[in-house]
C-alpha positions in Angstrom: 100.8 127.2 81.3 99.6 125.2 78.6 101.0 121.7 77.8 102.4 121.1 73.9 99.9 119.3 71.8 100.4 115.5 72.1 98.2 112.2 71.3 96.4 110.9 73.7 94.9 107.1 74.1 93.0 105.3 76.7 93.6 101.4 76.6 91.5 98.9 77.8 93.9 96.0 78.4 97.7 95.8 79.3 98.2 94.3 75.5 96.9 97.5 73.8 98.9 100.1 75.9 101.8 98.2 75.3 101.5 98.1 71.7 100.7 101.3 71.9 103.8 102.4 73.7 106.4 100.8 71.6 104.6 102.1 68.5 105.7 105.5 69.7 109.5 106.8 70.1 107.9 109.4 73.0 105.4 108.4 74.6 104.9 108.7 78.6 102.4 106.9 81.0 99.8 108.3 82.5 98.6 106.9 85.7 97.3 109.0 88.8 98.8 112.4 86.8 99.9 113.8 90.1 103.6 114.2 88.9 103.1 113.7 85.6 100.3 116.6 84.7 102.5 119.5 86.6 105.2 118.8 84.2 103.7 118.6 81.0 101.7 122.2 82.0 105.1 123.3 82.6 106.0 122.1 79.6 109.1 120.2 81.1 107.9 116.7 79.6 106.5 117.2 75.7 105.1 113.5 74.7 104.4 112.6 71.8 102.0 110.2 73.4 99.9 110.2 76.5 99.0 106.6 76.8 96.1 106.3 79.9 96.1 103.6 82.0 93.0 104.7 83.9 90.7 102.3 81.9 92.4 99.0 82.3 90.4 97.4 85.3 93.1 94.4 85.8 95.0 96.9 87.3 93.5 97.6 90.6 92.7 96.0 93.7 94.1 94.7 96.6 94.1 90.6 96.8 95.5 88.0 98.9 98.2 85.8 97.3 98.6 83.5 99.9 102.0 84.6 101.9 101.7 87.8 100.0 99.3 90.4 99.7 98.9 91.9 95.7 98.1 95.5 94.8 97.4 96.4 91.4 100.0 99.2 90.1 96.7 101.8 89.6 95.2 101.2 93.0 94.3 104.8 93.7 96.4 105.6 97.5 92.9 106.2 99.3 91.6 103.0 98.4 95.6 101.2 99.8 95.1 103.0 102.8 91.8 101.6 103.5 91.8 98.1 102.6 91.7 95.8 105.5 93.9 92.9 103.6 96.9 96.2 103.9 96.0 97.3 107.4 96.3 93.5 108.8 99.6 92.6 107.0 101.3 95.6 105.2 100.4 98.2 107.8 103.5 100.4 107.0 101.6 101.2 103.9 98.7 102.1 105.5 100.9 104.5 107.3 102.4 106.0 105.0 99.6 106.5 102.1 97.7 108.1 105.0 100.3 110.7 105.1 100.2 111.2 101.2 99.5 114.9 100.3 95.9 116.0 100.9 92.8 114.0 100.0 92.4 115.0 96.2 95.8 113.6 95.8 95.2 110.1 97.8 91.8 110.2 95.7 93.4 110.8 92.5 97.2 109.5 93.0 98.2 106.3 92.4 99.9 103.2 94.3 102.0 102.2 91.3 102.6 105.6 89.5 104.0 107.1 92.9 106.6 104.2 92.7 107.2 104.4 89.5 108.4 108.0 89.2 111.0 106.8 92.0 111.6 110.1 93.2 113.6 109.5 96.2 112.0 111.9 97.9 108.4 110.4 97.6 106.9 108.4 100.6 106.2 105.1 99.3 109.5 103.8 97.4 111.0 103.8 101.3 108.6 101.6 102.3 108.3 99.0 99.1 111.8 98.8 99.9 111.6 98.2 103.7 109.1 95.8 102.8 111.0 93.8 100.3 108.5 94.3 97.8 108.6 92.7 94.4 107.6 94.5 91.2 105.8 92.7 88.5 106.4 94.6 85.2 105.3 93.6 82.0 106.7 93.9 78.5 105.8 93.1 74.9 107.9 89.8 75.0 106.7 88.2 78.8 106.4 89.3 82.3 108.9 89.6 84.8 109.5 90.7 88.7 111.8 92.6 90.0 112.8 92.9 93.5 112.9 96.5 95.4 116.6 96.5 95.8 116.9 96.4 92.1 113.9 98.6 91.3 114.9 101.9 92.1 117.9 102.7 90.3 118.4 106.2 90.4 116.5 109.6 90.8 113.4 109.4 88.9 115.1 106.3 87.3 113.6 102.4 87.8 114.0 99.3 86.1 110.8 99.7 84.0 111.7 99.8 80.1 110.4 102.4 77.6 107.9 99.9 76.1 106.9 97.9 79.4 104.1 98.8 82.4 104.0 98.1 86.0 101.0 95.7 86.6 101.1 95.1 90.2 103.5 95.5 93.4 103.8 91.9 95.8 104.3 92.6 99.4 105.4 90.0 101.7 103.0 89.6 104.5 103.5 91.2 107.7 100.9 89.8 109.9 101.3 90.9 113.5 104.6 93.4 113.1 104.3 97.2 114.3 105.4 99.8 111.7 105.6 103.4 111.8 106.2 106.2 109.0 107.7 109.0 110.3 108.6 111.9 108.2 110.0 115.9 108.5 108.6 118.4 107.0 108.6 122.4 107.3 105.4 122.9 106.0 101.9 120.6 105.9 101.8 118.5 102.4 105.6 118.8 101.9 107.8 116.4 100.6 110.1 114.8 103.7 112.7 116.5 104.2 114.1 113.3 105.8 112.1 110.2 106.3 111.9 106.7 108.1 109.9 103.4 107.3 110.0 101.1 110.1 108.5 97.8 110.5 109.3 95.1 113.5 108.4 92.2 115.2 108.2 92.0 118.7 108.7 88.7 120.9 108.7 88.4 124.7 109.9 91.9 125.0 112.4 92.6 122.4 112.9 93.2 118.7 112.8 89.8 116.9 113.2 91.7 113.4 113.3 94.4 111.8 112.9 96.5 108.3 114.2 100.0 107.7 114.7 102.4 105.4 114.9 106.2 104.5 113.6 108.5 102.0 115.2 111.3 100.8 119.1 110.2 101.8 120.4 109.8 98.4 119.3 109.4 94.7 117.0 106.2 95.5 115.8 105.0 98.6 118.2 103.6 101.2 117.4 99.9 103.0 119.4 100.5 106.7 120.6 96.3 106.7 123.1 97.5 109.5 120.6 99.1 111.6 117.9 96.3 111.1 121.2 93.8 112.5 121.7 96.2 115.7 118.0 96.2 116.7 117.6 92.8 116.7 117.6 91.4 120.3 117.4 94.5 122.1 114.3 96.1 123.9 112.1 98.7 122.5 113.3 100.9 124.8 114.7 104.6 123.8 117.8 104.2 125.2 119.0 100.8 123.0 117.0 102.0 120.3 118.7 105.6 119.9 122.2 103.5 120.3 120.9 100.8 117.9 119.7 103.2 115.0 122.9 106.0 115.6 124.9 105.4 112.2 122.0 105.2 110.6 123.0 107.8 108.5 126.4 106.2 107.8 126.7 105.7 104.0 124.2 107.4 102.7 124.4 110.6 100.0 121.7 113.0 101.0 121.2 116.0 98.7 121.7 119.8 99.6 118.7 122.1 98.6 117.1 124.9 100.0 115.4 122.8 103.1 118.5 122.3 104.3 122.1 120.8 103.5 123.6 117.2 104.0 125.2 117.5 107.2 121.3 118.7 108.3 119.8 115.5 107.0 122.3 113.4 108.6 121.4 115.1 111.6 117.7 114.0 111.3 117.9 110.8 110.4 118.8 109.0 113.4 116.3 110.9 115.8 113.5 110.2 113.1 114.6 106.3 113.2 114.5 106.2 116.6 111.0 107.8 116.7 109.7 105.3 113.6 111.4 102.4 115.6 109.9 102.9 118.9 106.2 103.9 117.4 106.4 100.5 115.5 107.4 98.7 118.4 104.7 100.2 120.7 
């Protein structure tokens, strides 16, 4: 199909695409276009605006910030799962963007635009949020951040405004922890049909701490606090993990559609944990 006729514009700067955007009473974002392009074709998004962000240079890279490590919202998913700065102290993100689609899509996809449409069942708003990533989102009037928790807020829903732009995603350093992404899916390049970020740190033979959270098991992405709690002090061993990790599904609202139902989902999400839990570990 053919998209409806819209505007399109290319910024240079953060500055001009915000202008830009609140000049406009329709206007969407255009970042990596791997979510964005299927649905205008489809013609189930009709913008008035396309405003580019490819063009802005400020907006990609990978930097240290000290106890932090920095990536810029249009960091391109290939280029995340290759810098050394992630693989030494956000490894759950190397992980997981490896697992991304196919490599046109990790080529052409983008770090901040796959959080940013905050579909639940996507791979990397799971682990931002296992990470306790912070969101740095500007808007015409200042900057703020905004912590994962509060970021997603509902399918395809985040705490971005109409007029404002993700610049850049802050992840708290993770220097020596294991982490796993482990996700089901019927067919190769699927969405997860369930999935499980899992990040912990190891000490003199048990969990010291640990971060978790699943994809896919509700309208946003769902941090396990109980489950982190339960690991903690145990060995990484599959009988205390599988105890530990259990009710892991307790709570959660997971959808029904034609991969399978609820009650399936629930069914998956402890074993998955356990497998993420005791891959991170080692």
């Amino acid at each position: 199909m053919i998209p409806t006729a819209f505007d399109y514009q290319a910024p240079t700067t953060v500055e001009e695409a915000q202008h830009l955007l609140a000049s406009s009473d329709d206007a969407k974002v255009l970042a990596g276009g791997q979510s964005l392009m299927p649905l205008l074709r489809m013609r189930l998004a009709t913008p008035e605006l396309l405003v580019d962000l490819g063009k802005i240079d400020e907006l990609r890279g990978v930097r240290d910030a000290g106890d932090a490590i920095v990536i810029g919202s249009m960091t391109p998913h290939m280029a995340v799962m290759t810098d050394p700065l992630v693989a030494e102290h956000a490894a759950l993100l190397a992980k997981a963007t490896s697992l991304i689609g196919d490599p046109q899509v990790r080529h052409r996809g983008t770090f901040g635009g796959s959080l940013a449409h905050a579909d639940p069942a996507s791979d990397l708003p799971a682990c931002a949020l296992a990470m306790d990533a912070e969101f740095e989102i500007a808007g015409s009037a200042d900057r703020r951040s905004v912590a994962a928790a509060d970021f997603f807020q509902d399918i395809f829903t985040t705490a971005i405004g109409e007029d404002e732009i993700l610049t850049e995603i802050r992840i708290p350093k993770h220097t020596g922890w294991g982490a796993h992404y482990e996700k089901f899916v019927r067919t190769a390049q699927q969405w997860p049909i369930v999935a499980v970020a899992a990040t912990v740190r190891v000490v003199g033979g048990s969990i010291a701490e640990a971060q978790v959270a699943l994809a896919n098991m509700g309208s946003t992405p769902v941090r396990s606090q109980a489950v982190e709690q339960a690991l903690v002090g145990i060995a990484p061993e599959d009988a205390a993990v599988r105890a530990a990790v259990a009710d892991i599904a307790a709570g959660t609202n997971p959808p029904t559609d034609i991969n399978g139902d609820d009650a399936y989902r629930r069914h998956l999400a402890p074993i998955l944990a356990r497998r993420a839990v005791l891959a991170a570990a080692g």
